[in-house]
C-alpha positions as CSV (number, residue, x, y, z in Angstrom):
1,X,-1.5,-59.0,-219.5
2,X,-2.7,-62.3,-220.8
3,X,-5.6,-63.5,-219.5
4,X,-6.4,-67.3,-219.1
5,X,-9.4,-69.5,-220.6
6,X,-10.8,-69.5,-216.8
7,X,-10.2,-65.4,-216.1
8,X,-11.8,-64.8,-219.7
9,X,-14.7,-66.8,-218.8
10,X,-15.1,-65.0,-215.3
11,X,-14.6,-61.8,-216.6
12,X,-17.4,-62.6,-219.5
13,X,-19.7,-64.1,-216.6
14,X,-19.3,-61.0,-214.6
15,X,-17.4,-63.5,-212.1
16,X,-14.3,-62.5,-210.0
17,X,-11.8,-61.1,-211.9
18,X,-8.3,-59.7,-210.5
19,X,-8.7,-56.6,-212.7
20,X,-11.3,-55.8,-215.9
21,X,-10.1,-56.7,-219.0
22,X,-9.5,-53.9,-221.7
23,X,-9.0,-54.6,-225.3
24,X,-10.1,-53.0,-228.4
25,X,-11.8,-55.9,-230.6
26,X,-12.1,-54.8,-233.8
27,X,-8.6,-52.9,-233.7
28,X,-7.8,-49.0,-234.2
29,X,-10.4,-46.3,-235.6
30,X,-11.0,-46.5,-239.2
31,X,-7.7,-44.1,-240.4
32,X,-5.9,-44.3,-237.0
33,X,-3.6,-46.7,-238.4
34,X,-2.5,-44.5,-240.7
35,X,-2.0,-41.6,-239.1
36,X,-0.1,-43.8,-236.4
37,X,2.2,-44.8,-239.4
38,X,3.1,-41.5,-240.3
39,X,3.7,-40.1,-236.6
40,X,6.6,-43.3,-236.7
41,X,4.6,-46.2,-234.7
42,X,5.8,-49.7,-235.2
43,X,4.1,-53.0,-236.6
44,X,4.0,-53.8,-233.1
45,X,1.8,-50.3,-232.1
46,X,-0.5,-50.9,-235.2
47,X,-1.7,-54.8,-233.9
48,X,-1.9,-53.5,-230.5
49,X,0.3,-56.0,-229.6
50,X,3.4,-53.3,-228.4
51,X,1.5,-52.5,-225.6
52,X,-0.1,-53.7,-222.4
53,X,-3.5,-54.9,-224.0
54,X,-5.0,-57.8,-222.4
55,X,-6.1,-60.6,-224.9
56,X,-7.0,-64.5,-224.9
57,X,-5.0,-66.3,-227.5
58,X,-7.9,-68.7,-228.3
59,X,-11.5,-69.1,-226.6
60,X,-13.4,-72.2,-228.1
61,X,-17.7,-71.3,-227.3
62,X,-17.8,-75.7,-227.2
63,X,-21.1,-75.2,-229.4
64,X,-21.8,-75.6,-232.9
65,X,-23.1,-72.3,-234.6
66,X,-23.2,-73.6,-237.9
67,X,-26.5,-74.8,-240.1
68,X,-27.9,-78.3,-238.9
69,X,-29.6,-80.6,-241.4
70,X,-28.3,-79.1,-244.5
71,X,-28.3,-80.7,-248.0
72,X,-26.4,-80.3,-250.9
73,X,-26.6,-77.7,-253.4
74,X,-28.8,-78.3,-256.3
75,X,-29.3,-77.4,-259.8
76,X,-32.6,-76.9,-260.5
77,X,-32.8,-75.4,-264.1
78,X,-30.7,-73.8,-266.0
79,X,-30.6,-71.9,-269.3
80,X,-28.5,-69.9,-271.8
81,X,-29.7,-66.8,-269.9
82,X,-29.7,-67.6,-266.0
83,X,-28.9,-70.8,-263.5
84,X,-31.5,-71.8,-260.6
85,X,-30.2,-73.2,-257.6
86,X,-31.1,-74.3,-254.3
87,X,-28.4,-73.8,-251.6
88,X,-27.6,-75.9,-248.8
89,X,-29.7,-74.0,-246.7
90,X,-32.7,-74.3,-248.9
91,X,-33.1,-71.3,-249.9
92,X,-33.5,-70.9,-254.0
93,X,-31.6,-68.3,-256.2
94,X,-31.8,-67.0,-260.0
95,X,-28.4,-66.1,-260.9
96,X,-27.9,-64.4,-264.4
97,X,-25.6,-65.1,-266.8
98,X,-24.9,-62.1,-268.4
Protein backbone atom coordinates (compact mmCIF):
# COMPACT_ATOMS: atom_id res chain seq x y z
CA UNK A 1 0.00 0.00 0.00
CA UNK A 2 1.25 3.46 -0.66
CA UNK A 3 0.30 5.91 1.63
CA UNK A 4 -0.34 9.65 0.72
CA UNK A 5 1.43 12.92 2.10
CA UNK A 6 -1.97 13.59 4.06
CA UNK A 7 -2.38 9.64 5.49
CA UNK A 8 1.41 9.85 6.46
CA UNK A 9 0.88 12.90 8.29
CA UNK A 10 -2.39 11.44 10.12
CA UNK A 11 -0.88 8.36 10.80
CA UNK A 12 2.33 10.38 12.36
CA UNK A 13 -0.25 12.69 14.30
CA UNK A 14 -1.97 9.74 15.73
CA UNK A 15 -4.97 11.13 13.36
CA UNK A 16 -7.50 8.84 11.51
CA UNK A 17 -5.92 6.47 9.57
CA UNK A 18 -7.67 3.61 7.40
CA UNK A 19 -5.23 1.08 8.69
CA UNK A 20 -1.60 1.51 10.70
CA UNK A 21 1.22 1.75 8.65
CA UNK A 22 4.01 -0.89 8.86
CA UNK A 23 7.39 -0.52 7.45
CA UNK A 24 10.78 -1.39 8.54
CA UNK A 25 12.91 1.98 8.33
CA UNK A 26 16.26 1.08 8.42
CA UNK A 27 15.77 -2.17 6.23
CA UNK A 28 16.47 -5.95 7.17
CA UNK A 29 18.55 -7.21 10.39
CA UNK A 30 22.14 -6.74 10.14
CA UNK A 31 23.01 -10.36 8.06
CA UNK A 32 19.33 -11.04 7.03
CA UNK A 33 20.08 -9.87 3.71
CA UNK A 34 22.35 -12.39 3.21
CA UNK A 35 20.96 -15.15 4.42
CA UNK A 36 17.84 -14.06 2.30
CA UNK A 37 20.26 -14.15 -0.74
CA UNK A 38 21.33 -17.56 -0.23
CA UNK A 39 17.71 -19.04 0.53
CA UNK A 40 16.98 -17.52 -3.48
CA UNK A 41 15.17 -14.02 -2.57
CA UNK A 42 15.11 -11.50 -5.28
CA UNK A 43 16.44 -7.77 -5.45
CA UNK A 44 12.97 -7.07 -5.12
CA UNK A 45 12.72 -9.19 -1.39
CA UNK A 46 16.06 -7.53 -0.31
CA UNK A 47 14.64 -3.61 -0.72
CA UNK A 48 11.39 -4.64 0.68
CA UNK A 49 9.93 -3.38 -2.14
CA UNK A 50 8.47 -7.27 -3.45
CA UNK A 51 6.10 -7.13 -0.85
CA UNK A 52 3.17 -5.36 0.57
CA UNK A 53 5.14 -2.67 2.74
CA UNK A 54 3.61 0.50 3.09
CA UNK A 55 5.92 3.55 2.30
CA UNK A 56 5.72 7.44 1.34
CA UNK A 57 7.76 8.15 -1.67
CA UNK A 58 8.86 11.56 -0.32
CA UNK A 59 7.80 13.58 3.02
CA UNK A 60 9.25 17.19 3.05
CA UNK A 61 9.25 18.33 7.27
CA UNK A 62 8.75 22.31 5.49
CA UNK A 63 11.56 23.32 8.18
CA UNK A 64 15.03 24.03 7.94
CA UNK A 65 17.28 21.69 10.17
CA UNK A 66 20.41 22.97 9.07
CA UNK A 67 23.00 25.56 11.02
CA UNK A 68 21.72 29.25 10.98
CA UNK A 69 24.31 32.07 11.00
CA UNK A 70 27.20 30.19 9.85
CA UNK A 71 30.47 31.67 8.54
CA UNK A 72 33.11 30.43 6.46
CA UNK A 73 35.79 28.20 7.27
CA UNK A 74 38.95 29.78 8.37
CA UNK A 75 42.55 29.24 8.60
CA UNK A 76 43.82 30.30 11.58
CA UNK A 77 47.54 29.02 11.69
CA UNK A 78 49.25 26.70 10.21
CA UNK A 79 52.60 24.99 10.38
CA UNK A 80 54.88 22.31 8.90
CA UNK A 81 53.48 20.00 11.66
CA UNK A 82 49.61 20.75 12.06
CA UNK A 83 46.73 23.17 10.44
CA UNK A 84 44.27 25.26 12.84
CA UNK A 85 40.97 25.91 11.59
CA UNK A 86 37.71 27.21 12.58
CA UNK A 87 34.72 25.51 10.92
CA UNK A 88 31.62 27.06 9.87
CA UNK A 89 30.11 26.30 12.95
CA UNK A 90 32.67 27.94 14.97
CA UNK A 91 34.07 25.46 16.52
CA UNK A 92 38.14 25.28 16.20
CA UNK A 93 40.29 22.12 15.33
CA UNK A 94 44.10 21.14 15.34
CA UNK A 95 44.56 18.79 12.52
CA UNK A 96 48.00 17.06 12.25
CA UNK A 97 50.00 16.65 9.42
CA UNK A 98 51.66 13.70 9.82
Amino acid sequence: MKFTREQYIESLTFGQCERPMFCELFGPLVGLADEWLAQGATQDEIDLIGFDWDFVPYIDCGGHTGALDTHPPETLEETDEYLMQRDSLGRTGLLPKN
